[in-house]
LOZA-494924 format. One record per residue (C-alpha): residue in three letters; x, y, z. Coordinates in steps of 0.1 Angstrom, whole numbers, plus 2048, in hexadecimal, padded with zeros to 3 digits. Layout:
<recs>
ALAXYZ/...
</recs>
This chain:
<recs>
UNK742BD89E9/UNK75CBC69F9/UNK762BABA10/UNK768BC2A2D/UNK74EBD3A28/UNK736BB8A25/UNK73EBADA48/UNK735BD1A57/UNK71DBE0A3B/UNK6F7BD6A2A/UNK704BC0A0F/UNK6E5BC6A00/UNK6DAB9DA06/UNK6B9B9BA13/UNK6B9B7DA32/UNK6A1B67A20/UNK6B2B659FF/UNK6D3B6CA0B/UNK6F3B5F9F4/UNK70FB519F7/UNK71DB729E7/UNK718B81A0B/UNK721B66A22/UNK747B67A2C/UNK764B4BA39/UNK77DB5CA4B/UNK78AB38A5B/UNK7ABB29A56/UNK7BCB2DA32/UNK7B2B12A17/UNK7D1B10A08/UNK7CDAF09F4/UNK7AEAFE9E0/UNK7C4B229E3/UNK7AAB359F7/UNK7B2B58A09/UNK79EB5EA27/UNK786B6EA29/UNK774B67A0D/UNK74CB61A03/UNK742B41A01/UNK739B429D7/UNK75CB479D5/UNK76AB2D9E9/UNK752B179DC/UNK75AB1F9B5/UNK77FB179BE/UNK773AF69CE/UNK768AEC9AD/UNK785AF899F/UNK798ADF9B3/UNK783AC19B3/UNK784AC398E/UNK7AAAC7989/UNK7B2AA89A0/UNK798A9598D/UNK7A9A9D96B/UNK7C8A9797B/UNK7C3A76988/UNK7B0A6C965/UNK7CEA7A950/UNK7ECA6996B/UNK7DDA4997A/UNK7DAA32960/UNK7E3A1095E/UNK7F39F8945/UNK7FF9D1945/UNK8289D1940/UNK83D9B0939/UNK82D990924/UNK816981940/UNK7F397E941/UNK7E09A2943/UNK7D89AD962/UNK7C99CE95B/UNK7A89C7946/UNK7A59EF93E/UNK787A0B947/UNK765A03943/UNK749A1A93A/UNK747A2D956/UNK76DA35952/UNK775A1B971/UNK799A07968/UNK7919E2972/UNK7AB9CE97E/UNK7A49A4973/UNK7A198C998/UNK7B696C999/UNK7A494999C/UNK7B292899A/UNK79A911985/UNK7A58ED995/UNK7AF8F79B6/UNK7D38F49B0/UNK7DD9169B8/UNK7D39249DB/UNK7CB9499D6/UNK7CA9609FA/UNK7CE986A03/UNK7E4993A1E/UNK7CF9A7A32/UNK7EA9B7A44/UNK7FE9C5A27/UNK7E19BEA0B/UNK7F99A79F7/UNK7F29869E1/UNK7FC9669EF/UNK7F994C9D2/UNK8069279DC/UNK80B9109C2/UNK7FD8E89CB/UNK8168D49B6/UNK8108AD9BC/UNK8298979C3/UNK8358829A1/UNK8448619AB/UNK86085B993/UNK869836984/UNK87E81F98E/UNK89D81197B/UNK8B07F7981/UNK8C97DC971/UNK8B67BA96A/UNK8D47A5960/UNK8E279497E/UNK90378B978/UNK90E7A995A/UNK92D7B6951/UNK9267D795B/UNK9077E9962/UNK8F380294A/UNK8E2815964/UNK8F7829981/UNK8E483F999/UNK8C68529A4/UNK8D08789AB/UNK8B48829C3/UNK8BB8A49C2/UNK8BE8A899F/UNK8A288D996/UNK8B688197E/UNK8C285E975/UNK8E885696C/UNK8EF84094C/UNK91282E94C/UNK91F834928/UNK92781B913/UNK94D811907/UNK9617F48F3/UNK9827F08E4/UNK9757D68CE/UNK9537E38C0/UNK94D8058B2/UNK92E8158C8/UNK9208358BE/UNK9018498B9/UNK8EE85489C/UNK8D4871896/UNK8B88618A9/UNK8C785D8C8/UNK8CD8338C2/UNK8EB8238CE/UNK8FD80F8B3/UNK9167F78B6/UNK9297E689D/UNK9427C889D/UNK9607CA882/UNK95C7B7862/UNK97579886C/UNK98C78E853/UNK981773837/UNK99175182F/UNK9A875480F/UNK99E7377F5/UNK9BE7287DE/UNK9C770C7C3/UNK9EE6FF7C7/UNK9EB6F27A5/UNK9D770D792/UNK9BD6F5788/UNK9A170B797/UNK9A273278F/UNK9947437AF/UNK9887687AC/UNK97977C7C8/UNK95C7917BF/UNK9527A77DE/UNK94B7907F9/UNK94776D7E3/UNK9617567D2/UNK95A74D7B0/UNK96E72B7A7/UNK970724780/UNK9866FF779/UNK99F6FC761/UNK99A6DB74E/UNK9BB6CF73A/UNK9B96D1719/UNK9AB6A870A/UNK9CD691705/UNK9DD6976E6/UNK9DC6746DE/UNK9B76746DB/UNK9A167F6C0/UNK97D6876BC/UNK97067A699/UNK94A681690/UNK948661672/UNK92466B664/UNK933694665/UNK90F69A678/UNK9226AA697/UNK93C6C5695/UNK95A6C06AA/UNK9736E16B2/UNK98E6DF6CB/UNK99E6FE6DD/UNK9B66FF6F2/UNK99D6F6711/UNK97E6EF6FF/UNK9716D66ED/UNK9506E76DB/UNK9376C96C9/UNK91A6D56B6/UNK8FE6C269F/UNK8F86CD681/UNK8D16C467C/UNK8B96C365F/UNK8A56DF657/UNK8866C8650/UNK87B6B2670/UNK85B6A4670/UNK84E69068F/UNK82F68D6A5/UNK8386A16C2/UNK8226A56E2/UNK82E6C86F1/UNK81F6D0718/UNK82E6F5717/UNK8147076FF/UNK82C723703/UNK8457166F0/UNK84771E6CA/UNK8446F76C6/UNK8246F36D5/UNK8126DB6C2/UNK7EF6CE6CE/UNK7E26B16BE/UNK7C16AF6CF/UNK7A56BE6D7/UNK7A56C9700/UNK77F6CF70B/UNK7766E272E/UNK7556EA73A/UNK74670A74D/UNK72571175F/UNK72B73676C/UNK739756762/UNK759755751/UNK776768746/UNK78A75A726/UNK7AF75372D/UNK7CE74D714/UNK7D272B720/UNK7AE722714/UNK7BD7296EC/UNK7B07066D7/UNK7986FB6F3/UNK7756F06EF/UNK7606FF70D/UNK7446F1715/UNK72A70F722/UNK7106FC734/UNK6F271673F/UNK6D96FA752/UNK6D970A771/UNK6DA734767/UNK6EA74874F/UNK70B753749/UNK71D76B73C/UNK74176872C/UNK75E78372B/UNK77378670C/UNK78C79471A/UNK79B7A06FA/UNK7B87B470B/UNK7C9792719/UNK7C277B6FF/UNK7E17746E1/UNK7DD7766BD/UNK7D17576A7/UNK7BD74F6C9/UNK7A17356C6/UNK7857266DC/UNK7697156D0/UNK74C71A6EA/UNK72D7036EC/UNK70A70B6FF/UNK6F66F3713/UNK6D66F6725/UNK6C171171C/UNK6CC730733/UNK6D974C71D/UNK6FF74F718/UNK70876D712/UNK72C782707/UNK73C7A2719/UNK75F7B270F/UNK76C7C16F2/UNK7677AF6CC/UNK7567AF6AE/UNK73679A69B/UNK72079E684/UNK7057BB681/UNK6E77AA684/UNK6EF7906A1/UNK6ED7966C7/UNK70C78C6DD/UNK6FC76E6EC/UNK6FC74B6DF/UNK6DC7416D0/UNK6D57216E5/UNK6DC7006ED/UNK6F16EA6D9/UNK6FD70C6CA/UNK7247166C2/UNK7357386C1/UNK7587386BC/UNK7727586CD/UNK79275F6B5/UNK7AA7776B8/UNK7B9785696/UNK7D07A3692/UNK7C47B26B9/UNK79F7AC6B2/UNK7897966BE/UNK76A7836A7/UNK74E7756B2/UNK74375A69C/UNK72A740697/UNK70973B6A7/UNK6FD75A6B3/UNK6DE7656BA/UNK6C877D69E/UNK6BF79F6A1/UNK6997A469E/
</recs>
């Protein structure tokens, strides 16, 4: 049956359940859903949905949004109900006022910058020869420097910005001897002076009459030297006990009531080791200490006194010194170090 005919004719649709299938538009043309007229309304509405669905997909597939250039992101993306969310401007501190045009929907965003008050230069020196600092450009904001400039001193800059300047080297005093009694040499920045004494008068003579001293005559020089015995004997009192001459003839004592360290200089010594008050305890120090070394050490009171270090003793002694009125010697022989003398048993 066709539409016509539906207009005129039974269409077969009962009043109470009637459908859509019989009911007709014959209004105006719906040409952007592409209707004819007339046409039943299950068709019209079928291309509605058509329609609806097309611009959807349409505005899905063509309207989306991305963030272009290296700013901050805008556009934050779709969310899960496949709306694109755009991301709102704030300003944190207040520095930035934020405000929408309402007439043409636009984003005013004024920037609060505070006035910065700049320093003030000036020249300090009230009567200079010229002046370091020149002028305040106000439009610029910068400060203008005079440069610096001398026909006497070098000025320049090096690769830390600083300013050096540097005064010539001024020429040194020559140094001379008319008669060439003094020879003078310059090395680098010094003189060295050497004088020429004449040669002794040639009607002068050196005699030695006991042929103990040597006497040869160059032409500058004249060289004396002794010629000594190889046996001398004498009783010689030497204060420098590093000297291979050293020769001690008596017997230096010290005494000690604390914790001690032996030293070099205590080599021939008597020390006294006096424990009254607590005991003490006595470093060999083995390390420090020469060869042939010798101290001769000597407890009193009755606190123990006992040895630390590096050396050797007998098996069946402790390190300690077995009392009062006791003696333990400390020598040093070929690098090692003894213990001898009074030490205390083993049980």
């Amino acid at each position: 049956m066709s539409k016509q005919d539906c207009k005129t004719k039974d269409c077969g649709c009962p009043i109470p359940d009637l459908s859509t299938s019989c009911i007709i538009y014959d209004g105006e043309t719906l040409s952007c859903i592409g209707a004819d007229t007339p046409d039943d309304v299950s068709s019209l509405l079928k291309k509605f949905d058509t329609a609806i669905c097309n611009k959807l997909d349409f505005a899905l597939s063509k309207g989306n949004l991305r963030n272009i250039g290296e700013g901050i992101e805008l556009y934050k993306g779709v969310n899960g109900v496949g709306e694109r969310e755009l991301r709102t401007f704030i300003s944190s501190d207040d520095t930035v006022e934020i405000t929408i045009n309402p007439e043409d929907e636009s984003i005013d965003l004024k920037v609060d910058i505070p006035e910065v008050s700049l320093p003030t230069l000036e020249n300090i020196s009230t009567n200079p020869d010229a002046n370091v600092f020149g002028s305040f450009n106000a439009f610029t904001n910068t400060y203008n420097f005079r440069g610096l400039k001398s026909q006497s001193l070098t000025i320049g800059t090096d690769q830390l910005g600083n300013i050096n300047i540097e005064a010539p080297v001024q020429p040194k005093s020559s140094v001379s001897s008319d008669d060439d009694s003094v020879s003078v040499t310059q090395v680098g920045n010094n003189y060295d002076l050497e004088v020429n004494f004449p040669s002794p008068p040639s009607d002068k003579n050196f005699i030695s009459s006991d042929q103990s001293v040597d006497i040869q005559v160059s032409e500058n020089d004249v060289d004396f030297s002794a010629a000594l015995q190889e046996n001398v004997q004498g009783d010689v009192l030497e204060s420098n006990s590093n000297n291979e001459a050293f020769i001690r003839n008596k017997n230096p004592q010290k005494t000690i009531d604390s914790n001690y360290t032996l030293q070099a200089s205590d080599n021939n010594y008597t020390i006294v080791v006096d424990s009254t008050v607590g005991s003490i305890s006595i470093n060999t120090n083995a390390a420090s200490l020469p060869n042939n070394f010798f101290v001769g050490l000597v407890q009193k009171g009755g606190n123990a006194v006992n040895f630390t270090g590096t050396f050797l003793k007998a098996s069946n002694t402790n390190a300690k010194i077995d009392g009062q009125a006791r003696t333990v010697g400390v020598e040093k022989v070929s690098g090692d170090v003894f213990l001898i003398g009074d030490l205390e048993q083993t049980n």
